[in-house]
NUPAMI-62385 format. One line per field, with one value per residue (C-alpha): residue number from 1; residue in one letter; x, y, z. Coordinates in steps of 0.05 Angstrom, whole numbers. Example, Ala and Ser with C-alpha at 12.3 -4.5 7.8 and 13.67 -1.06 7.14 Angstrom:
<pts>
k c(1,2) .
r c(A,S) .
X c(246,273) .
Y c(-90,-21) .
Z c(156,143) .
</pts>
This chain:
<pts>
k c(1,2,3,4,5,6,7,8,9,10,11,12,13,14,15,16,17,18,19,20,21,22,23,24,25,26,27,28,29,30,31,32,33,34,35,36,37,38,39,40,41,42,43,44,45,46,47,48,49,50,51,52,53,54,55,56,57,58,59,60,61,62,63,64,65,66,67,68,69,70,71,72,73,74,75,76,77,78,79,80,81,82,83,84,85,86,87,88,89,90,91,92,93,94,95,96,97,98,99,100,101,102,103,104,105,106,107,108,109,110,111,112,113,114,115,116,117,118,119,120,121,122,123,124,125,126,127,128,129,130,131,132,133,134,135,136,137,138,139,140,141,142,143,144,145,146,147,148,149,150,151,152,153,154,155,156,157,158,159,160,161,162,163,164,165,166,167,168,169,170,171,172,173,174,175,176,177,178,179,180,181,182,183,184,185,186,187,188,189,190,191,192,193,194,195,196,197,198,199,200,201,202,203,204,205,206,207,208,209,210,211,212,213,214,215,216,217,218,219,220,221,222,223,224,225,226,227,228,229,230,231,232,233,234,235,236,237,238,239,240,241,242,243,244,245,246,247,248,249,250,251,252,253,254,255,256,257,258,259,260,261,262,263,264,265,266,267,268,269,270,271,272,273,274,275,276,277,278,279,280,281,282,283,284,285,286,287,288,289,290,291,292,293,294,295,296,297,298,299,300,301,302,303,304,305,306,307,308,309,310,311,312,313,314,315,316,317,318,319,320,321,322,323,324,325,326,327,328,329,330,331,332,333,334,335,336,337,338,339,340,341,342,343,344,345,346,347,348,349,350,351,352,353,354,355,356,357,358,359,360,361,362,363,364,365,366,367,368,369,370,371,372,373,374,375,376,377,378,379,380,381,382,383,384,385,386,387,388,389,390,391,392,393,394,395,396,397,398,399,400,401,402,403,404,405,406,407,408,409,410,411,412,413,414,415,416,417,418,419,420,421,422,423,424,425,426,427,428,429,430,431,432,433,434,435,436,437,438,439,440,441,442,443,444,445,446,447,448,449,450,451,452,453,454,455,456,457,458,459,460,461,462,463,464,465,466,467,468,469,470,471,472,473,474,475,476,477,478,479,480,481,482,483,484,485,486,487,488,489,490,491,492,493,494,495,496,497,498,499,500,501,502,503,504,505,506,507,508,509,510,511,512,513,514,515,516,517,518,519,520,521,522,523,524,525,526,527,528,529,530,531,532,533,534,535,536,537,538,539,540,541,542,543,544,545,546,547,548,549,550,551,552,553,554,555,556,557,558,559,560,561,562,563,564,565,566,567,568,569,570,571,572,573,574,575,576,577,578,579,580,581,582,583,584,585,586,587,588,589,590,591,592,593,594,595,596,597,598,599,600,601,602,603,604,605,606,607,608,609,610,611,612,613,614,615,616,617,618,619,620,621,622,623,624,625,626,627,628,629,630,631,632,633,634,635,636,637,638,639,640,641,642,643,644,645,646,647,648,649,650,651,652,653,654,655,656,657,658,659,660,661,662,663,664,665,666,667,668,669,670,671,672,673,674,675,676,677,678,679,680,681,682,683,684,685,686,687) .
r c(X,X,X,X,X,X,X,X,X,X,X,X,X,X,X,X,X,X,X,X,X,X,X,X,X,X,X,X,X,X,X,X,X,X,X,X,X,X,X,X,X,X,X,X,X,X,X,X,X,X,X,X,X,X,X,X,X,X,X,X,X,X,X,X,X,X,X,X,X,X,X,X,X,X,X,X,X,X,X,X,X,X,X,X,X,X,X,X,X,X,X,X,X,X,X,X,X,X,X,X,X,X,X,X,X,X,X,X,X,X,X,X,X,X,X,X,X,X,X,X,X,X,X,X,X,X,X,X,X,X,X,X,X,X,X,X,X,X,X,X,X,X,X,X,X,X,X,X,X,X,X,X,X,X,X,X,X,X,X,X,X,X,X,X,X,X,X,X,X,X,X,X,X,X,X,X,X,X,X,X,X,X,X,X,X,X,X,X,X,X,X,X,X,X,X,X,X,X,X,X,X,X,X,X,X,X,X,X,X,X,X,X,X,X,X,X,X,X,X,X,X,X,X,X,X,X,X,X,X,X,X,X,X,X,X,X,X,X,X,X,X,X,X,X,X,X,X,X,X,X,X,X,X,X,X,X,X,X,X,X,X,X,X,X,X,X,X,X,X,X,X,X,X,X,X,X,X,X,X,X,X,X,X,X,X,X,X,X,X,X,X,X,X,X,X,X,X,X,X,X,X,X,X,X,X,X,X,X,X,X,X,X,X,X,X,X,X,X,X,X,X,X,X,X,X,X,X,X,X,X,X,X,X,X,X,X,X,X,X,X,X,X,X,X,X,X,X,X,X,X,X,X,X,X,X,X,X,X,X,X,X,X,X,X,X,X,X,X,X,X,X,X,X,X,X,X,X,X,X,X,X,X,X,X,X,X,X,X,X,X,X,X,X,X,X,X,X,X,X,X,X,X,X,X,X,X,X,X,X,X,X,X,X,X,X,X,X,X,X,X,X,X,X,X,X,X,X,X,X,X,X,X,X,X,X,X,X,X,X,X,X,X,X,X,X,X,X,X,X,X,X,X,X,X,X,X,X,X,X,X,X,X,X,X,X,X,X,X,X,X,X,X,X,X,X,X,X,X,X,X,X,X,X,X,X,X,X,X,X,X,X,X,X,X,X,X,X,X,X,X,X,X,X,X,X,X,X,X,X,X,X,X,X,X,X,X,X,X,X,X,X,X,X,X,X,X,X,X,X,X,X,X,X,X,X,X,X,X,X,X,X,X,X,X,X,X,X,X,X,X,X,X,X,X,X,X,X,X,X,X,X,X,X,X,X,X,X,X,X,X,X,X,X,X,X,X,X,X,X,X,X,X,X,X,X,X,X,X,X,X,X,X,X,X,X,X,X,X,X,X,X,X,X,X,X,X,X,X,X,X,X,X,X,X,X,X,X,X,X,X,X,X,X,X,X,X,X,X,X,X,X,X,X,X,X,X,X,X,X,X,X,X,X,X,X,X,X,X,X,X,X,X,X,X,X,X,X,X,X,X,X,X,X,X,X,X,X,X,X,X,X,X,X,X,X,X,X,X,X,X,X,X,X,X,X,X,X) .
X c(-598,-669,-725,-790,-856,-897,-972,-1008,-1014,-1060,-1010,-958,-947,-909,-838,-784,-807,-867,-883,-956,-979,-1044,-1043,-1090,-1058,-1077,-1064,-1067,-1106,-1168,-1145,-1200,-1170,-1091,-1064,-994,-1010,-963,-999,-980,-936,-896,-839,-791,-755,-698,-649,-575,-550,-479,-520,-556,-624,-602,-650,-653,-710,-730,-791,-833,-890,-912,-915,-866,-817,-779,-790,-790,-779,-795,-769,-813,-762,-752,-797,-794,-743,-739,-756,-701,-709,-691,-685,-737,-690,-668,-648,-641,-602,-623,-615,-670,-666,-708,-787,-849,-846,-890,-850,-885,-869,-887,-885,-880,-902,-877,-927,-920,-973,-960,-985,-973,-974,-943,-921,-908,-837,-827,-765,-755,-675,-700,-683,-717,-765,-814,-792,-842,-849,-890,-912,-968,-970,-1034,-1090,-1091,-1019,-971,-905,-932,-920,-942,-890,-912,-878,-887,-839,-843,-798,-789,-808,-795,-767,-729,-748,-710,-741,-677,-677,-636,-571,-565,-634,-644,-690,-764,-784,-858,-884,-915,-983,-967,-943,-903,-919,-871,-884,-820,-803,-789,-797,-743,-716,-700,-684,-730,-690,-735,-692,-724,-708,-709,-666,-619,-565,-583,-619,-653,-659,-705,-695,-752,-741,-793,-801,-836,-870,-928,-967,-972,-1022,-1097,-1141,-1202,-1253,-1248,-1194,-1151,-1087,-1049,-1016,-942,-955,-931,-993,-1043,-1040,-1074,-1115,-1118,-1141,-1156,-1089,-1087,-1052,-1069,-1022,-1018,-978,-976,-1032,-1024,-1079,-1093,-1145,-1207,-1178,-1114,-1101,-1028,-1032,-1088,-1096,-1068,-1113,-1069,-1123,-1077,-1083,-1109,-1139,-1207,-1258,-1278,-1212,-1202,-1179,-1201,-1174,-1189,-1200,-1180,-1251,-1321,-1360,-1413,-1478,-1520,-1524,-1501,-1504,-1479,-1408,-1378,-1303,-1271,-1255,-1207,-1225,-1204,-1269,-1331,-1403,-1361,-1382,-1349,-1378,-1360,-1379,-1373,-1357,-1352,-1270,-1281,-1337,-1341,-1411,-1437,-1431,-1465,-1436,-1469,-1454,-1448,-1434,-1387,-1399,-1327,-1271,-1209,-1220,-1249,-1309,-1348,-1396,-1447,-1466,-1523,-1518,-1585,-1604,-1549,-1561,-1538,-1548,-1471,-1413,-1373,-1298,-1276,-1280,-1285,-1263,-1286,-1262,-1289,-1324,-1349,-1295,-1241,-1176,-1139,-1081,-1123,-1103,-1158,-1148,-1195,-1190,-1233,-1261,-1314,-1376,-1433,-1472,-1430,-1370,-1375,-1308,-1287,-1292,-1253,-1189,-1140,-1174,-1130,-1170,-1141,-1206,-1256,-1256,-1322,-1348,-1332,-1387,-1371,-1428,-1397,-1430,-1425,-1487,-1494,-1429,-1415,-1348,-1326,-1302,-1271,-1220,-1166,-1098,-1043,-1014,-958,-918,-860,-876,-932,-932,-1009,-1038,-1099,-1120,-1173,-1186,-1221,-1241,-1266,-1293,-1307,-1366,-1362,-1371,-1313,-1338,-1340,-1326,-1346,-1369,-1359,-1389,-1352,-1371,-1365,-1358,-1297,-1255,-1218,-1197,-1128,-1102,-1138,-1100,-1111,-1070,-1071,-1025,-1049,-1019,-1038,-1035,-1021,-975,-1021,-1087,-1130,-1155,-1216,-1220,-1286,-1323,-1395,-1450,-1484,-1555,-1548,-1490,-1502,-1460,-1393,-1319,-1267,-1193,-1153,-1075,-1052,-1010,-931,-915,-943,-946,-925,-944,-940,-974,-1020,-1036,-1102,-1089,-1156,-1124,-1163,-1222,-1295,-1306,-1358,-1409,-1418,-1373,-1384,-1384,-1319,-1327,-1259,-1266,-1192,-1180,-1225,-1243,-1228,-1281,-1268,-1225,-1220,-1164,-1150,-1136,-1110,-1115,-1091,-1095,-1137,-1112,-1123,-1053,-987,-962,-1000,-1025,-1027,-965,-935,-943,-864,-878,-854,-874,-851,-880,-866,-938,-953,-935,-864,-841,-864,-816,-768,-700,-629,-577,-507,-436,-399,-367,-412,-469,-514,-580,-649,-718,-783,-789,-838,-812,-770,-765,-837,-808,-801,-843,-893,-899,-920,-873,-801,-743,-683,-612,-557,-479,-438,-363,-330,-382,-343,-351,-396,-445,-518,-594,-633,-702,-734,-798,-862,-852,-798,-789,-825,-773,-826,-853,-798,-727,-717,-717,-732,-719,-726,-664,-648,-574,-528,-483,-470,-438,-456,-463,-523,-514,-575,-569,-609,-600,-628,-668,-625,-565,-531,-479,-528,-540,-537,-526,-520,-499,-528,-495,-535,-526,-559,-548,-597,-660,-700,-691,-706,-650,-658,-620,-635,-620,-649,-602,-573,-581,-640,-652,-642,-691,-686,-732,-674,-672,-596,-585,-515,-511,-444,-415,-339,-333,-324,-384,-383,-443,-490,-558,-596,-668,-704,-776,-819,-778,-816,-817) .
Y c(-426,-403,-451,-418,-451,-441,-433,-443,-437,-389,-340,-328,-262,-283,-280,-339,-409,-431,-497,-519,-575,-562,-583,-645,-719,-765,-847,-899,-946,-924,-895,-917,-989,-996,-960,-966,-912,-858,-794,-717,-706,-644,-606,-571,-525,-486,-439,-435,-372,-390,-402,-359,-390,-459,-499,-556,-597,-654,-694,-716,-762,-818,-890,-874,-924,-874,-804,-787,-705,-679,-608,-576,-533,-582,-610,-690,-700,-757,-761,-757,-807,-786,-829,-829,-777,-759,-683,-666,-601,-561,-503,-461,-404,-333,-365,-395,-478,-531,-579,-648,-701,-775,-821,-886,-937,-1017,-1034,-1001,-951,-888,-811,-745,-674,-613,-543,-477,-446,-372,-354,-285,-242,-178,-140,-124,-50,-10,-38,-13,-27,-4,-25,-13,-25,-64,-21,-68,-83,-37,-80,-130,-102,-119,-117,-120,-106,-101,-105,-118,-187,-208,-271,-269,-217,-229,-175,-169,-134,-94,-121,-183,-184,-258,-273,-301,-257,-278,-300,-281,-279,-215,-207,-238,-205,-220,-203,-187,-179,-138,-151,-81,-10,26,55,-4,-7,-57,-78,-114,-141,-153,-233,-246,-283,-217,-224,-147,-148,-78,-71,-24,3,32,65,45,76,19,47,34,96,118,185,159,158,194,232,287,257,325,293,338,296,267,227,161,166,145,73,70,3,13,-42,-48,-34,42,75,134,173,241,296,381,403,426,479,512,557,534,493,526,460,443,373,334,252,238,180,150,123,100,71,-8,8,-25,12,-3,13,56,64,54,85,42,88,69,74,63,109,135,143,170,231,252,215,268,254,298,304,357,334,362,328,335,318,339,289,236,189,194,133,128,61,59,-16,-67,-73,-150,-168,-118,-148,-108,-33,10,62,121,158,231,261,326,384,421,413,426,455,441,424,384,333,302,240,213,154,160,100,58,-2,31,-38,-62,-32,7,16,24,82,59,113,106,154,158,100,53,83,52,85,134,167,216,243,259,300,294,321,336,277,298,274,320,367,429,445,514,536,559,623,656,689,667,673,640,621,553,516,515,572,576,572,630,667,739,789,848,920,976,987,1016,976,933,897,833,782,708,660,651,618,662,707,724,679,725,746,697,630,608,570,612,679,735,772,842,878,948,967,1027,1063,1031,1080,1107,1060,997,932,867,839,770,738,702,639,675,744,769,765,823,805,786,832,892,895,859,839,825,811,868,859,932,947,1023,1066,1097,1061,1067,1000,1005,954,959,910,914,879,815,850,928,958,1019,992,991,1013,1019,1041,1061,1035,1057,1009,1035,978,969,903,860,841,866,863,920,938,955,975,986,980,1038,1038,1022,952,930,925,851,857,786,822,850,887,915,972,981,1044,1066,1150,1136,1114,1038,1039,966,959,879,883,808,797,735,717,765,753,785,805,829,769,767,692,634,608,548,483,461,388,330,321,391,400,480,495,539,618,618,668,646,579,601,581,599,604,596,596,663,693,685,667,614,630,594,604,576,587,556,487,497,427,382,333,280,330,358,413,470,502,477,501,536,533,572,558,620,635,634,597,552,470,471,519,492,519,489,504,483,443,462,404,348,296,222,164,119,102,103,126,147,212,215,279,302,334,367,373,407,351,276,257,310,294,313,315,311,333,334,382,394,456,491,454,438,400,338,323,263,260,213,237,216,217,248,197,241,308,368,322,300,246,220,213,171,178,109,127,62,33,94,138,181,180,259,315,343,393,424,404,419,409,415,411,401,384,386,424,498,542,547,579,527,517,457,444,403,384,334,329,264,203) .
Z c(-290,-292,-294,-324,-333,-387,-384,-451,-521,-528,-487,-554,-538,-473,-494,-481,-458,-429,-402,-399,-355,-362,-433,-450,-456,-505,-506,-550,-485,-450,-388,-338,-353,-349,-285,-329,-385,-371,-333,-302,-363,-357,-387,-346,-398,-372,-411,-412,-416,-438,-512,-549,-555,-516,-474,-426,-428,-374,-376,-326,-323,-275,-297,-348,-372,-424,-462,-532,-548,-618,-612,-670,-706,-767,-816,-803,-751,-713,-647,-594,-540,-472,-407,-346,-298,-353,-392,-465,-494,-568,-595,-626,-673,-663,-674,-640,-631,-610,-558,-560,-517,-525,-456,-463,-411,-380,-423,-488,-479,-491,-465,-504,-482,-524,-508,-539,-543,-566,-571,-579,-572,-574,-510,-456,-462,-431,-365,-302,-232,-179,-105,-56,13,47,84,145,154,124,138,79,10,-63,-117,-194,-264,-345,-391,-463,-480,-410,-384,-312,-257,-197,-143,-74,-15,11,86,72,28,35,7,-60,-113,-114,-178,-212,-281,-323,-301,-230,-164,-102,-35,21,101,125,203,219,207,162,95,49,-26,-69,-133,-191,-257,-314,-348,-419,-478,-485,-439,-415,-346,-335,-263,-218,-149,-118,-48,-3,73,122,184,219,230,304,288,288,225,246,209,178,143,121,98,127,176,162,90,118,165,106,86,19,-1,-77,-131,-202,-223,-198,-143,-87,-39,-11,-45,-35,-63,-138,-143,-82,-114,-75,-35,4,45,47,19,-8,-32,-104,-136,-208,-255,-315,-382,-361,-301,-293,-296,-217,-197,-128,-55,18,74,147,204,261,298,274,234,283,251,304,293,221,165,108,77,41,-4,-39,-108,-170,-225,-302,-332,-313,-310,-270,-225,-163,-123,-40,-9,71,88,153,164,156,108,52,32,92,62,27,-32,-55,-132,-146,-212,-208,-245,-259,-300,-270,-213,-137,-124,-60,-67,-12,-1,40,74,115,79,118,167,228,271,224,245,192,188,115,66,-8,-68,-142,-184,-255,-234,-295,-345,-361,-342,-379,-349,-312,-241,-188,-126,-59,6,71,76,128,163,174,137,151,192,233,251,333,324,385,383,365,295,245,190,182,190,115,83,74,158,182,188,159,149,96,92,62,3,-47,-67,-18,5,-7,44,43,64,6,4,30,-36,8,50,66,132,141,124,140,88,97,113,104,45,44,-20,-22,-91,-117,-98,-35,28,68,126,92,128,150,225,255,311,366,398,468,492,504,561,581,657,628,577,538,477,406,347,278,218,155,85,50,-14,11,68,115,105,176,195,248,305,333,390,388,433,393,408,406,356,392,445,425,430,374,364,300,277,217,165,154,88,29,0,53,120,189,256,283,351,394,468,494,566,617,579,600,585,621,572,538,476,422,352,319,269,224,172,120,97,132,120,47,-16,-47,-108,-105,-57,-43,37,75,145,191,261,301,370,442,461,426,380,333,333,381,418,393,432,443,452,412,353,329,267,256,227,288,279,243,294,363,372,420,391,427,370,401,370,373,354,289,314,283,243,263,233,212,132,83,58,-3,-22,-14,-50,0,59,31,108,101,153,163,207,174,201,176,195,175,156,217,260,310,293,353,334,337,362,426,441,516,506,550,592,613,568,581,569,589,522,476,479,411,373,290,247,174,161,86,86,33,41,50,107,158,227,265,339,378,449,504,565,639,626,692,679,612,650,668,589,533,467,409,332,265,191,133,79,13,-6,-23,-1,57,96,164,222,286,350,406,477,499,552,570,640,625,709,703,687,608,575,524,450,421,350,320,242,208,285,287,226,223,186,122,106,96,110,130,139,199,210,246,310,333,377) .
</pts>
């Protein structure tokens, strides 16, 4: 049985039965004088389900001697008594009643209260449910739900099977503190006079974010790493970024304005240190908004009180596209300390169903990227301080998002445009942070994606004061259309001058005819980019080719590389690892990779990986090997539990012999079955 309290008459559009104890008594006696007139009546109305439209009703009431119950569904009917303790059964047809109930006193006098009853067996519809995890403590989470003719919903949390459902009316919510991290399921049914129960399960991931919140707030840190204080009925969360045009960063923050959102509704984000206001006090956001003359208001708040803050509006200007906004908070109290950023989107309009996008959160009034080689181009587009020549028409140059990705999987690169009527030696220079160092190696490299065979690109080091001064070398491009790395060996020539400008000239001997030239991580030596840090967590979104992976499993050997991420739904990377298992791969056949440095047991002793498998039911073996000596090893295997999506594995070698030296990663995919050509995807090999 299901007891459900009503609330009041004025609330008929609140399907099934309502009981309202806050509904005004009236008495035949003068209260203030007889201590015996019945008082606190109440109507505790609860529905059997084994009848269509049958209902239970006991009365309550102190100083009540016996109840009278007119039901209100005939004209004139006689009121049925019912006993103090006491519980009374009727049936009511499809309608709307008024339940009034008479209490009668030792003394004769008598109290009366009434309540409303709609009845309604039309089943349940437009059944939602949604959740939201709290800013300050992201083990507690808020559950809510709508439905059209439901009354009540049950909701369990997924942690305990044993647990009854927690009950909560429409417009209410429940909130739930789980006791530890992990992947549960939350289930919310839907309760009404139909004997249909819609039910909802809503797969949440609990985890307490290890990775700081600091500014500049990027978002492109693992998802789960951004815990989202949103109110007013609208939600935020990070997702890969739908329009990278203006904005190539990999993932950006989602905020949900929908249709009875209020019109203050937002989100905060708490850092996890105080805003220091020293020194700057400029914010400023990206924003992708799809309306234009918005107010987009950012409040900066105390962690504790949000009375002590201050908020600042900015109208945008664009439609549909990026766009970044500034706000000044010189005006700010700098003796309070400030923990909290506050987001109002749209800010005094109701919502609508619009989406808004932000990103690069950032204090300061500008952002000047490190520029020094390795120059990757993975900082804001719009730092890097280029200087293009070539009048009378001269060249064009700018960060953009990567067009190509085959070959090159940075989010960002260089773009160089020579127009027509452009000279033959048109280019562009950039100045380095330091001069360059040469006492270690002489030669330079540089990914080139050429719209042309045989275009000469021009690598040319200049002093910062005197261009005169100055030493250059030509390599020549040998594919069209896609990318490859170029080399500079300016090994046994005279270097000692003071070299801090580079200048770089494409196609250079031939007139513009508005070639589109893109270039990527400049770097002194042969690879082509930075080397990858191999250290936990292993994220991938270094140089695709520079993790050192050791295939194994002959006599078909294993495939292993870093490819962009196919699926973001679920990991929204950038970068993830490929692994292939061929035809006639042994059941053994795996990939291990040696990290920089031993790994430190004395934190934690367990291991957590994204895996994407092609099957359910795979076993993951994760292995862990002295880098000299794969004989002194451990290893512990996992199950994949869904097929053709992400999910996150964990291996716990707590309590286990980990006295030994190990600095090898194995991964076996599939283990103890033979190849069978499929491929599996890994990422975000963490601790």
């Amino acid at each position: 049985m299901k007891t459900l309290r009503t609330i009041s008459a004025s609330l008929l559009g609140m399907l099934l039965l309502f009981l309202c104890s806050a509904c005004e008594e009236e008495s035949i006696v003068n209260f203030n004088s007889d201590t015996t007139v019945p008082r606190d009546l109440s109507l505790i109305i609860t529905m059997d389900e084994s009848v269509k439209g049958k209902v239970r009703i006991s009365p309550t009431a102190t100083a009540a001697n016996r109840f009278e119950i007119l039901f209100g569904d005939v004209e004139g009917e006689t009121p049925t008594e019912v006993a103090v303790g006491g519980t009374v059964e009727h049936i009511y047809e499809e309608g709307v009643y008024l339940v009034q109930l008479v209490a009668t006193g030792v003394s004769g006098e008598t109290s009366t209260t009434s309540a409303v009853v709609e009845m309604s067996f039309d089943p349940v519809a437009n059944f939602e449910a949604s959740h939201s995890f709290n800013a300050e403590n992201p083990m507690e989470i808020t559950v809510t739900a709508s439905a059209d003719n439901a009354t009540l919903f049950e909701v369990t949390f997924g942690d305990d099977a044993s647990a009854d459902p927690v009950s909560f009316m429409p417009g209410e919510s429940v909130t739930y503190t789980y006791a530890a991290e992990g992947d549960y399921t939350v289930s919310v049914t839907a309760i009404g006079c139909d004997p249909v129960r819609p039910l909802i399960e809503i797969p949440v991931t609990v985890i307490v974010p290890t990775d700081p919140i600091l500014l500049p707030i990027d978002f492109e840190l693992d998802t789960s790493a951004y815990v989202f204080g949103s109110f007013g009925n609208a939600g935020a969360g990070v997702v890969a970024n739908p329009d990278m045009n203006g904005n190539p960063s990999a993932q950006v923050g989602e905020f949900n304005k929908p249709v009875g959102a209020e019109t203050w509704a937002g989100t905060s984000i708490l850092l996890s240190e105080p805003i220091d206001f020293s020194s700057e006090q400029l914010f400023r956001m990206k924003i992708w908004s799809p309306v234009a003359g918005a107010t987009f208001l950012m409040k900066i708040e105390n962690a504790d009180d949000n009375n002590i803050a201050l908020e600042i509006p900015v109208t945008n200007t664009v439609t549909n596209g990026w766009e970044e906004l500034t706000f000044d908070f010189s005006a700010i109290d700098q003796s309070q300390v400030y923990q909290r950023i506050v987001l109002f989107f749209n800010f005094d309009v109701a919502g609508d169903g619009s989406i808004f996008y932000f990103d690069d959160i950032t204090q300061g009034d500008d952002v000047a990227a490190e520029i020094s080689f390795p120059l990757d181009f993975e900082q804001a587009p719009g730092a890097y301080p280029f200087m293009p020549f070539g009048d009378p028409v001269s060249a064009a140059v700018e960060v953009v998002a990567n067009p190509d990705m085959s070959g090159n999987s940075s989010a960002q690169v260089g773009q160089f445009t020579k127009p027509s009527g452009s000279p033959t030696w048109a280019g562009f220079t950039v100045l380095l942070d330091d001069p360059i160092d040469f006492s270690t190696t002489q030669t330079f490299s540089m990914r080139v994606w050429s719209p042309k065979v045989g275009a000469q690109v021009l690598f040319k080091f200049e002093n910062a004061d005197d261009n005169s001064i100055f030493d250059e070398l030509p390599a020549t491009t040998t594919v069209a259309n896609q990318w490859e790395t170029l080399t500079w060996d300016f090994s046994g020539r005279d270097l000692s001058a003071v070299y801090q400008r580079l200048a770089l000239f494409f196609d250079f001997g031939v007139d513009g005819d508005d070639s589109v030239y893109y270039f990527d991580d400049i770097d002194q030596g042969e690879g082509g980019g930075n080397d990858p840090i191999i250290a936990f967590p292993l994220d991938f979104e270094q140089m695709a080719d520079a993790y050192p992976f050791a295939p194994f499993g002959a006599p078909v050997e294993a495939g292993i590389a870093v490819i962009a991420n196919p699926d973001m739904n679920g990991n929204s990377s950038a970068q993830v690892a490929e692994f292939t298992k061929p035809s006639g791969a042994p059941t053994w056949a795996g990939v291990s990779i040696l990290m920089d440095d031993p790994i430190d047991f004395s934190t934690t002793q367990t291991f957590s990986m994204r895996v994407w498998s092609p099957k359910v039911g795979a076993q993951v073996l994760f292995k862990i090997e002295n880098a000299d000596d794969n004989t002194l090893f451990d290893e512990l295997p996992a199950t994949t539990t869904v097929a053709n999506q992400w999910e996150i594995l964990t291996w716990d070698f707590s309590g286990r012999d980990l006295s030994a030296t190990f600095q090898r990663l194995a991964l076996f995919f599939d283990f103890g079955v033979d190849g069978d050509d499929s491929i599996y995807y890994f990422d975000d090999v963490s601790r």
